[in-house]
Each structure stands twice: as C-alpha cells, then as structure tokens.
C-alpha positions as CSV (number, residue, x, y, z in Angstrom):
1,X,77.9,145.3,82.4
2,X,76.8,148.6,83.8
3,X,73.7,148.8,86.5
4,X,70.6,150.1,85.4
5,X,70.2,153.7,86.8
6,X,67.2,153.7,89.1
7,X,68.5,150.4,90.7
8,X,71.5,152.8,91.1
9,X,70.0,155.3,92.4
10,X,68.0,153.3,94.8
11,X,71.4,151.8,96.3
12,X,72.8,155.4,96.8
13,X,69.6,156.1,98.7
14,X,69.7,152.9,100.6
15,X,73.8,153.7,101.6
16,X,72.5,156.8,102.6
17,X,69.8,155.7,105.1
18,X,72.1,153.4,106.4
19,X,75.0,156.0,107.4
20,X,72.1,157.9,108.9
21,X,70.4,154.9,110.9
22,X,74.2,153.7,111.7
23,X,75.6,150.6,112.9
24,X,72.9,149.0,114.6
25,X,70.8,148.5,111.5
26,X,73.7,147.1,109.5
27,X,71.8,143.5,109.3
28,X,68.5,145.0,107.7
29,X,70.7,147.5,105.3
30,X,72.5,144.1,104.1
31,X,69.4,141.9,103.6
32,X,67.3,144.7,101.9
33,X,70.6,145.1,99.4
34,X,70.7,141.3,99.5
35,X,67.1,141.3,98.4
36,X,67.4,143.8,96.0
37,X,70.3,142.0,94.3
38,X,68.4,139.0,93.9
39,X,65.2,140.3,92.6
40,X,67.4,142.1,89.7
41,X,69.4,138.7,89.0
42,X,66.6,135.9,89.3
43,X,65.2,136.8,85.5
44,X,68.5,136.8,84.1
45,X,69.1,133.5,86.5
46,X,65.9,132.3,84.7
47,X,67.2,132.8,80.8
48,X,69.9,130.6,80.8
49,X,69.5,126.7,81.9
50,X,72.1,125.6,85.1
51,X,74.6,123.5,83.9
52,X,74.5,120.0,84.2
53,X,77.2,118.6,87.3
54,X,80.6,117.4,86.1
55,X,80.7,113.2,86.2
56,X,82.6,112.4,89.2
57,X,85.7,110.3,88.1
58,X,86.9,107.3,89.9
59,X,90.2,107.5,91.1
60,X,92.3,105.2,90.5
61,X,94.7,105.7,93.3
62,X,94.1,104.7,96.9
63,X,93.0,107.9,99.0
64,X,95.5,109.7,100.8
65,X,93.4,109.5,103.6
66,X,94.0,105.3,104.0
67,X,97.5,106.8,104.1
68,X,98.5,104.5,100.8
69,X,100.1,105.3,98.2
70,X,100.7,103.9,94.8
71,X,104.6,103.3,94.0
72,X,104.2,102.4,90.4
73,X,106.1,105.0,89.1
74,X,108.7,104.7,91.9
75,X,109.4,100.7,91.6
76,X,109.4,101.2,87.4
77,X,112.4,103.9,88.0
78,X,114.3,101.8,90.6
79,X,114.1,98.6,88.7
80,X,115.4,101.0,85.6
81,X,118.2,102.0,87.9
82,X,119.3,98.3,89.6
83,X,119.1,97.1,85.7
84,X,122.1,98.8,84.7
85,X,124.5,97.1,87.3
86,X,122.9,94.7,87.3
87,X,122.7,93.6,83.5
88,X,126.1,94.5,83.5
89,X,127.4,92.7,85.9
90,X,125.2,89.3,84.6
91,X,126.4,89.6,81.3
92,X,130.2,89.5,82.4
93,X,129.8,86.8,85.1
94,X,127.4,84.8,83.4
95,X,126.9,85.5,79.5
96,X,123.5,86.0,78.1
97,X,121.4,83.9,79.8
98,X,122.7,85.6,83.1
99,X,121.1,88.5,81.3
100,X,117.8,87.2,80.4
101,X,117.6,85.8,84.1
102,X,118.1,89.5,85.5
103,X,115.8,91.4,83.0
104,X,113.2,88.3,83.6
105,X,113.3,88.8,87.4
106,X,113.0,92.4,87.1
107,X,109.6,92.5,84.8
108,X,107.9,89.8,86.9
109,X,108.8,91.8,90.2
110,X,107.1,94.6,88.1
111,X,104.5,92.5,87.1
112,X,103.5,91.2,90.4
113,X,103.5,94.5,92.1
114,X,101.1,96.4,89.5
115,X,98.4,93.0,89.6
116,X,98.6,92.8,93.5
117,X,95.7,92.5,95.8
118,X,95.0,95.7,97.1
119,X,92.9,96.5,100.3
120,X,90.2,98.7,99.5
C-alpha cells in the first residue's frame, strides 16, 4: 500500500523541521506524526467492523501456577510398561486368571487416578 503524496510530502517537511528544531522537540515531532497517522487511519479504521474477541476456552489442566500437573499420559505409559513383566510373569506363575488379576489391577489403578478428586 503506497502513501498518498501530500501526506508524503508533509512528513518530509515535518522530518525536516524536526532536524532543524533538534532534540529537544523530539516529543512534539512524535505526537504531531502520531496525530497525523491516526487522522489518515481512523476512516479506513471506520470501514471495516472489529472483530469480535476469541471465546476463552477452559482449560482442562490444573494451572501451572497451583504447581500441579496432570500425569495422565505419564501413569497410562508406565502402566503400559509394568504390563509387560508383569503379564508375563502372571501368566507363567499363575495361568490366566493370574493374568486377568494383573490387567484388572492395572485399569482400575487407571481408572481411579483419571476420576479422582481434584483440588481446584
């Protein structure tokens, strides 16, 4: 998008006055540009409607700030891991319902940790 030429023009004037005023009227030189910027933006501004705010999402993790955490994902993996000795060893000590004991114990200990009270 290019700039208009007299708004052009007027900034080369206004960078002008301000290397000839100097340093001390650096806080007037920035306002009136400011200004200027504004006034040229606010009908554009004006053509197009704001967009509406994004819906905030709950989260459904515990903040980091509480300093929890949710080890969902971590106890699932683990009890993935401890299944394998675990169902292996069962199943040559003890037969299948060994097994089914083992792979019980391990989805209610999953079970119970993901329906646990949480402090909120």
């Amino acid at each position: 998008m290019t700039i208009p030429r007299p708004a052009r023009d007027d900034l080369r004037a206004a960078m002008a006055a301000r290397r000839e005023l100097g340093p001390d009227y650096d806080e007037a030189f920035i306002d009136s540009v400011v200004d200027r910027i504004e006034e040229t933006l606010a009908p554009r501004a004006s053509r197009f409607p704001a967009p509406a705010p994004a819906p905030r999402r709950a989260s459904p993790k515990p903040s980091r700030e509480t300093g929890e955490r949710d080890h969902s994902l971590a106890l699932a993996v683990l009890s993935l891991l401890a299944a394998i000795p675990l169902s292996a060893i069962s199943v040559i000590n003890g037969g299948l319902p060994a097994l089914m004991f083992v792979l019980t114990m391990i989805v209610i200990l999953n079970i119970t940790y993901t329906f646990r009270p949480r402090r909120d």
